[in-house]
Residue frames relative to the residue before (quaternion, step in Angstrom):
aa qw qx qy qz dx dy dz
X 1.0000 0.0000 0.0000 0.0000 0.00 0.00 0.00
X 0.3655 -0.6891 0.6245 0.0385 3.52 -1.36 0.87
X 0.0801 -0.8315 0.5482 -0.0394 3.43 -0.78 1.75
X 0.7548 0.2749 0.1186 0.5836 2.86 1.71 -1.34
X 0.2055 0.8394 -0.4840 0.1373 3.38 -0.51 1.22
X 0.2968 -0.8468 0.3455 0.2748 3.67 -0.73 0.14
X 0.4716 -0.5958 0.5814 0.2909 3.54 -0.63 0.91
X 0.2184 -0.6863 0.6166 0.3179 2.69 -1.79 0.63
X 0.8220 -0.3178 0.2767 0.3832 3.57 -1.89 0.06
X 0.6133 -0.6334 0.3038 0.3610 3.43 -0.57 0.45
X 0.4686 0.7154 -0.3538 0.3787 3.37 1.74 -1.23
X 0.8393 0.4251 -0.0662 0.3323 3.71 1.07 -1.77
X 0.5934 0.6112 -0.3151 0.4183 2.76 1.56 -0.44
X 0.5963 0.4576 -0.3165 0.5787 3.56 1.58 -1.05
X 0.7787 0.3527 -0.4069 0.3218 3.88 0.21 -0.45
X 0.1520 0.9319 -0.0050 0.3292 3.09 1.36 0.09
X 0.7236 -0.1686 0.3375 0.5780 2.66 -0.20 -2.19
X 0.2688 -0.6597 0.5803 0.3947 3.88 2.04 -0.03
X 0.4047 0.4580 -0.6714 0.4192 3.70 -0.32 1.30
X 0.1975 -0.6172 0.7199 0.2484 3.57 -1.76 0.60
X 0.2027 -0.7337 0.5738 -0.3022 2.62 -1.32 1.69
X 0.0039 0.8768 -0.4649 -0.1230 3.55 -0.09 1.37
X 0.9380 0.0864 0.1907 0.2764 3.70 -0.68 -1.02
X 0.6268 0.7501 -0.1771 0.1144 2.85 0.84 -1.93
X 0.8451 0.2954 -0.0661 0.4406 3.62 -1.36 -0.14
X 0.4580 -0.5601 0.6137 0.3162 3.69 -1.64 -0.36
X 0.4699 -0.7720 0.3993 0.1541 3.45 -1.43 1.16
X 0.4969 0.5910 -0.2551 0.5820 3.20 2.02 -0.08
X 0.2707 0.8361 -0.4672 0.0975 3.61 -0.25 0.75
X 0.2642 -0.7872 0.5569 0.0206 3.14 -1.66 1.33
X 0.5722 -0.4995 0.3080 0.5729 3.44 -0.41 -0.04
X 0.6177 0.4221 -0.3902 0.5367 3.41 -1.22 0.75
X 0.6245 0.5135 -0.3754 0.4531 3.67 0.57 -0.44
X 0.2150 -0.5827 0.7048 0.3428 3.39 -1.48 0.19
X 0.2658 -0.5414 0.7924 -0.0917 2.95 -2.32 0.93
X 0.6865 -0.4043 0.5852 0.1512 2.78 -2.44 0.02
X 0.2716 0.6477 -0.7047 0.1008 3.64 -0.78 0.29
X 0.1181 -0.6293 0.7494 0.1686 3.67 -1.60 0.35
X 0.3028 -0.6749 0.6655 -0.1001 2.63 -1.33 1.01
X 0.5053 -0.6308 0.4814 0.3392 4.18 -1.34 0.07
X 0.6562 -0.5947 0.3189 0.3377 3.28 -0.67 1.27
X 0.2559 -0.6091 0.6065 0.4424 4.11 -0.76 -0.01
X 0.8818 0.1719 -0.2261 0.3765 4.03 0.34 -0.08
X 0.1677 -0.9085 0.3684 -0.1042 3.06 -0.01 1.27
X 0.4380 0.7578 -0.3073 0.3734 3.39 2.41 0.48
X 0.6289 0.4818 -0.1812 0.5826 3.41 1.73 -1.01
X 0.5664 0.7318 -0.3742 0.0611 3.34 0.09 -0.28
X 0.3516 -0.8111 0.3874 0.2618 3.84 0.32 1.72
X 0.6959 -0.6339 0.2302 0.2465 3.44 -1.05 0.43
X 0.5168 0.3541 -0.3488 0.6970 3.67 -0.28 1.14
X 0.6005 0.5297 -0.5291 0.2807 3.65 0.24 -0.71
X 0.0166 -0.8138 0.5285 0.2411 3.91 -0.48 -0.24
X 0.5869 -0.7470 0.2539 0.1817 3.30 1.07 1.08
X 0.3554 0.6842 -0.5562 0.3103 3.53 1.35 0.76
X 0.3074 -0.6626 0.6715 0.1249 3.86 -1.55 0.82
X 0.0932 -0.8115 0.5603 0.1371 3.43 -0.96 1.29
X 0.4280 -0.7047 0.5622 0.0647 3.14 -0.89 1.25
X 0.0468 -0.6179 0.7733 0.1344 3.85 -1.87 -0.17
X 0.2130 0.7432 -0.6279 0.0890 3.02 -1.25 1.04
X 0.6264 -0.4030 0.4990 0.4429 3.47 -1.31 -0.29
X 0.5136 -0.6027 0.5998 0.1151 3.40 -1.39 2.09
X 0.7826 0.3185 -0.1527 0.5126 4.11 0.29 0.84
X 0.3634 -0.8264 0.4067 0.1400 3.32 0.44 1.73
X 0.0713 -0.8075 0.5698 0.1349 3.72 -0.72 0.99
X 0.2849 -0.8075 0.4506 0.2525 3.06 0.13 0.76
X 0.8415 -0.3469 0.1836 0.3712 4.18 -1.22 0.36
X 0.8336 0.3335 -0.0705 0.4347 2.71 0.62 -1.62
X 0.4940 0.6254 -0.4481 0.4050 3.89 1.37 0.24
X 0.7100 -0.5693 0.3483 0.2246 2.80 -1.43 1.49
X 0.8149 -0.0727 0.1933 0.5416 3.06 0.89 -1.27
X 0.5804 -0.6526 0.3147 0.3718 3.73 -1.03 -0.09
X 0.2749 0.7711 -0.4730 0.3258 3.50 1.23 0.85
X 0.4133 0.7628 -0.2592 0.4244 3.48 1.58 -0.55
X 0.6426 0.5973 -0.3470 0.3313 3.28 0.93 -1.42
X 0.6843 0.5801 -0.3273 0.2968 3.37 0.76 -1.68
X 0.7288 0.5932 -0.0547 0.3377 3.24 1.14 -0.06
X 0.7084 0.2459 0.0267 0.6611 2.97 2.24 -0.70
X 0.2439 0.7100 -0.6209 0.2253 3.37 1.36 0.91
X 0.8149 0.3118 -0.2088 0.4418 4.17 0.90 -0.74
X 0.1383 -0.7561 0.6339 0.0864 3.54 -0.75 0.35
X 0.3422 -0.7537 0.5581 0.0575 3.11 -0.23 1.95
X 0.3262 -0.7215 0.5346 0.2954 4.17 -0.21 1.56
X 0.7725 0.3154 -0.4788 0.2730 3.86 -0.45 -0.21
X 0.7704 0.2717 -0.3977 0.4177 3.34 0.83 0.57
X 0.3250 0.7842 -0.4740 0.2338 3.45 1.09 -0.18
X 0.6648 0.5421 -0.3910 0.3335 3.85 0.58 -0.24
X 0.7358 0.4430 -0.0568 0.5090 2.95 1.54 -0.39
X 0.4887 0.6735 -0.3294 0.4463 3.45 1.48 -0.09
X 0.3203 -0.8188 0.3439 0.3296 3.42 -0.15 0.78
X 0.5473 0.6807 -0.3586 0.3295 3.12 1.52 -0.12
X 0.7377 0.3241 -0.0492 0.5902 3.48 1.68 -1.13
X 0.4160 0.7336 -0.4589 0.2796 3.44 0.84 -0.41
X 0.6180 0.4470 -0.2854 0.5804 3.81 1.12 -1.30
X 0.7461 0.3485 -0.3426 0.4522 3.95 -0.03 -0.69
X 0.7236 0.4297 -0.4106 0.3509 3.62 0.89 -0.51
X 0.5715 0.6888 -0.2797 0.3475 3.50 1.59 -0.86
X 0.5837 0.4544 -0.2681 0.6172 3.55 1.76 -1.34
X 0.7703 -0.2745 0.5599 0.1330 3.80 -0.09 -0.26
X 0.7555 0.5177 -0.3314 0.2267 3.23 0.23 -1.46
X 0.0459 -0.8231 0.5510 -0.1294 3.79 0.16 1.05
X 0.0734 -0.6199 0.7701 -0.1315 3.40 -1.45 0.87
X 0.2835 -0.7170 0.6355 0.0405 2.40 -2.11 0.66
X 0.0207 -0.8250 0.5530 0.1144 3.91 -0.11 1.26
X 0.5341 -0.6688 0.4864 0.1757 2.70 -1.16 1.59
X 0.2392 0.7939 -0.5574 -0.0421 4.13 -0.82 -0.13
X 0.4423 -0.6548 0.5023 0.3512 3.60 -1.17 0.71
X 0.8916 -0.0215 -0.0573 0.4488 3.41 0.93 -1.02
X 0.0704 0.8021 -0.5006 -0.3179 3.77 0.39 -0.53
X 0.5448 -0.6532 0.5128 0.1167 3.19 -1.37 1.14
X 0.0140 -0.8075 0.5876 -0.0485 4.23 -1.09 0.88
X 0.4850 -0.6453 0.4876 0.3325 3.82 -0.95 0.33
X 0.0307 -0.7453 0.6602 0.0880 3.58 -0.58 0.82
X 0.2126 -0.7977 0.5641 0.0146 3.69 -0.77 1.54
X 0.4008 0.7615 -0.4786 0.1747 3.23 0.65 -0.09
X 0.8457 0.1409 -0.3106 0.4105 3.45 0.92 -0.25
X 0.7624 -0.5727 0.0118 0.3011 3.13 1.35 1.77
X 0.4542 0.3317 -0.3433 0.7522 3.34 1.92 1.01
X 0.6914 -0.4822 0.5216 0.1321 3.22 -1.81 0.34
X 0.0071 -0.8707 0.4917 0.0121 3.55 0.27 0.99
X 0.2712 -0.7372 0.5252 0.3273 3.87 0.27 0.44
X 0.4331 -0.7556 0.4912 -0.0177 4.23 -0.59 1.35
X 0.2236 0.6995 -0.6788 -0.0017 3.70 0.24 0.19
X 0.3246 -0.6903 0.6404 -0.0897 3.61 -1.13 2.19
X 0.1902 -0.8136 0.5487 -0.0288 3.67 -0.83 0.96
X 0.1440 -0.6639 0.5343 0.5030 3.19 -0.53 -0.41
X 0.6810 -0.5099 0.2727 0.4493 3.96 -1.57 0.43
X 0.8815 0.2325 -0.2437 0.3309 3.57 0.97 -0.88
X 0.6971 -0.6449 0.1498 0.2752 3.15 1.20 0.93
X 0.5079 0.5803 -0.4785 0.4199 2.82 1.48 1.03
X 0.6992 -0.2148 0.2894 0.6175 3.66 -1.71 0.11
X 0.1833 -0.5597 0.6915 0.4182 2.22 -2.07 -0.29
X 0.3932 -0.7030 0.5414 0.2410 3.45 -0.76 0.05
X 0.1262 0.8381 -0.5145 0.1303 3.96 -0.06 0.77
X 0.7049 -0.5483 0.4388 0.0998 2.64 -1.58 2.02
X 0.2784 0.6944 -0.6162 0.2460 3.58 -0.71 1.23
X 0.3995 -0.7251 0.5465 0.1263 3.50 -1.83 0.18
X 0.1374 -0.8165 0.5486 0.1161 3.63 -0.25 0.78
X 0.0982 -0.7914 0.5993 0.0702 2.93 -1.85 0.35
X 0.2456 -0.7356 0.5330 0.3383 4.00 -0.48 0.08
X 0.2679 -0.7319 0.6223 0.0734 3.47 -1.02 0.60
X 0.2199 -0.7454 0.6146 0.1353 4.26 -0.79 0.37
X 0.3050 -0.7490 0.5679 0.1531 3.32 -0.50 1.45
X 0.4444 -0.7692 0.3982 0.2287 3.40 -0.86 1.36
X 0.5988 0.4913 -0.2864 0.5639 3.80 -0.42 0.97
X 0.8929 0.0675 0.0368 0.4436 3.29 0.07 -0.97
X 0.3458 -0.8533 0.3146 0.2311 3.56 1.69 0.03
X 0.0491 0.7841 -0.5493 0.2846 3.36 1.92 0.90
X 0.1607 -0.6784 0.7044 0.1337 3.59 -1.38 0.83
X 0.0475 0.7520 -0.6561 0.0414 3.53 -1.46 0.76
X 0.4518 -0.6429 0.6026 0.1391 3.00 -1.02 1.89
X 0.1361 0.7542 -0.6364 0.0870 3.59 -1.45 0.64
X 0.1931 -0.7843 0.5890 0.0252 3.36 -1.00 1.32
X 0.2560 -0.5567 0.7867 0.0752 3.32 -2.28 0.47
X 0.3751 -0.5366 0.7461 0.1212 3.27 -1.95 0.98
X 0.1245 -0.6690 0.7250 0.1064 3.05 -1.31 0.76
X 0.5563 -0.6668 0.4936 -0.0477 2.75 -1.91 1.88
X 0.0254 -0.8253 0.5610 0.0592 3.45 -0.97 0.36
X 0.4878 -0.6325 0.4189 0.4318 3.94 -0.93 0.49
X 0.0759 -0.8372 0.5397 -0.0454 3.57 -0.86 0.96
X 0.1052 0.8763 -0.4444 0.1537 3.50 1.17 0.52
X 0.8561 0.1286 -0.0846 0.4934 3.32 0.72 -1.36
X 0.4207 0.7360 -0.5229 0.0895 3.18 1.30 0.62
X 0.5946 -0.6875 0.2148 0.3574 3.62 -0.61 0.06
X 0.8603 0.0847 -0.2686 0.4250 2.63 1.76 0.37
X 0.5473 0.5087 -0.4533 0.4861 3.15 1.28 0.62
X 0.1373 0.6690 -0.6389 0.3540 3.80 1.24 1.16
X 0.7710 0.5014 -0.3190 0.2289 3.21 -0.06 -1.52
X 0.6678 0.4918 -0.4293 0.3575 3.59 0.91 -0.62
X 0.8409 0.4593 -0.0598 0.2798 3.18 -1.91 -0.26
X 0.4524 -0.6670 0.1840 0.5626 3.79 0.12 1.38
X 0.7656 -0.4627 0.3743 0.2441 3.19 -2.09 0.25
X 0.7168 0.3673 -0.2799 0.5224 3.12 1.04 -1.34
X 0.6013 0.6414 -0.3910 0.2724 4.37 0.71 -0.14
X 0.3688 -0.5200 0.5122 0.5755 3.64 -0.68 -0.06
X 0.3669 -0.6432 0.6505 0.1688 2.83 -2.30 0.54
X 0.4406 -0.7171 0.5380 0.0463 3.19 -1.05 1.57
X 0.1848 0.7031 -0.6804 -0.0923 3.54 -1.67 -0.02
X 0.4644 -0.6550 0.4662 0.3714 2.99 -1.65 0.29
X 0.5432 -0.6173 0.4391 0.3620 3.40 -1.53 0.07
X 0.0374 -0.7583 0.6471 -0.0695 3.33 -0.18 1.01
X 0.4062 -0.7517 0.5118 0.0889 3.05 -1.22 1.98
X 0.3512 -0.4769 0.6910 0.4145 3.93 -1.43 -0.10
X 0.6119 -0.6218 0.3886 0.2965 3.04 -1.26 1.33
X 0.6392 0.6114 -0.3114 0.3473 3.30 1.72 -1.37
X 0.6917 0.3429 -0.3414 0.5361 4.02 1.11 0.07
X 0.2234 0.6719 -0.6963 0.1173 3.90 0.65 0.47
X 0.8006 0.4185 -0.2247 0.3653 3.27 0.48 -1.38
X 0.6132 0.5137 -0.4297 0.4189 3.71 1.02 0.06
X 0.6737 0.4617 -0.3877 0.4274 3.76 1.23 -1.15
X 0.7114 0.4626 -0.3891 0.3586 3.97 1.22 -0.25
X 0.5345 0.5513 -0.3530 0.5346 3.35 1.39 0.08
X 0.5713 0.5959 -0.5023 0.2571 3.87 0.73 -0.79
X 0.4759 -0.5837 0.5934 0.2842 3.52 -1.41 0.25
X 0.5609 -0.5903 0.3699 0.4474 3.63 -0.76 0.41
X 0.5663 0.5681 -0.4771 0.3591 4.09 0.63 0.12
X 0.6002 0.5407 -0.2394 0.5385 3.39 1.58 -0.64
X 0.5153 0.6486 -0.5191 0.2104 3.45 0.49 -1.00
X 0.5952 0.5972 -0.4633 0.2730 3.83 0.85 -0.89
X 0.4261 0.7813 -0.3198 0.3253 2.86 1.56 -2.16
X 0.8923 0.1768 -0.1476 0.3882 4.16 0.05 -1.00
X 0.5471 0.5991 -0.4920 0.3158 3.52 1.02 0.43
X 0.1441 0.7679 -0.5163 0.3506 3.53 -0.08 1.05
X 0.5860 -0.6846 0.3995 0.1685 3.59 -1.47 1.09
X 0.3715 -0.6610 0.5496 0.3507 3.75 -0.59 0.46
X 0.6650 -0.4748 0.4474 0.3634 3.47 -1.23 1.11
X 0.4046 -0.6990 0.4268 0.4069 3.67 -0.79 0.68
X 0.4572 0.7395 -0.3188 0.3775 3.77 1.71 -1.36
X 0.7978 0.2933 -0.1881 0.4920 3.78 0.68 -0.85
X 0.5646 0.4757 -0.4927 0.4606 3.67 0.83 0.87
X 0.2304 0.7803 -0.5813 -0.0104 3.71 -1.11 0.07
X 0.7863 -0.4862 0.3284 0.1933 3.12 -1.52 0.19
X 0.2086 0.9004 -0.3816 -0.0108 3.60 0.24 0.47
């Protein structure tokens, strides 16, 4: 599982993903934090060539889902663990609509225990691009004032035998990862219909992760 991860700089994120993209926010993020996510344009009738029609968004790292009272929820729903996520009331509505995103991150960060303390992990990928990770957004109405707020979730996969996200996280727990997309299916995992969504939950090669 993924608590902590790092955006990247605004400069990369627009050149990137061809999104304009100012300043904004902190590049260290925990749940509760706002972030980046891109998401599929709502109008998709104008769009000039080359454009590929992604909408960047800020929200809160920890899907709140509609019906929560408040955003205290997040701390709790930055991951969506894929074999149960259809059914979680927390995700079940964002996974049922579709509503997919992509969070961009330079690095995201994991406990390596191996030499029996918590080492905090900052995980790259090998050739130094984003990553781009599989997630689900939602909008939430602040009660009172009817403030909307976009908010996202990473989806999780089993990673026991992977070869290299084993190592993280205690010994005796399952090991988690995120889904981390090939850039070459951004545009398929934001187009998929919710019968597909399974179709893209799958492990990053172990060769293209490292230590940094």
């Amino acid at each position: 599982m993924c608590s902590h991860y790092e955006a990247p700089a605004h400069d990369r994120l627009a050149a990137t993903f061809h999104v304009s993209c100012e300043a904004r926010g902190d590049t260290q993020l925990w749940p509760g934090y706002k972030g980046p996510f891109l998401r599929r344009a709502d109008d998709l009738s104008e769009l000039a060539p080359g454009d590929p029609g992604l909408q960047l968004e800020f929200g809160s790292f920890g899907l709140i889902p509609s019906w929560s009272k408040d955003t205290k929820i997040a701390r709790r729903t930055y991951n969506a663990r894929s074999e149960t996520v259809a059914e979680k009331p927390s995700f079940r509505n964002a996974w049922r609509r579709a509503q997919h995103c992509i969070i961009p991150a330079a690095a995201i960060y994991e406990p390596d225990w191996r030499s029996g303390r918590a080492i905090p992990t900052r995980i790259v990928r090998v050739d130094g691009e984003l990553m781009g990770i599989a997630g689900l957004w939602e909008t939430w109405q602040e009660p009172g004032t009817g403030q909307t707020l976009f908010s996202y979730t990473m989806l999780t996969v089993n990673a026991d035998d992977h070869d290299f996200m084993r190592n993280y996280h205690k010994p005796a727990d399952e090991k988690r990862m995120v889904v981390i997309l090939p850039k070459g299916l951004y545009q398929d995992w934001l187009d998929a219909p919710a019968h597909a969504s399974a179709d893209f939950m799958r492990r990053y090669p172990a060769d293209r992760l490292a230590v940094a």
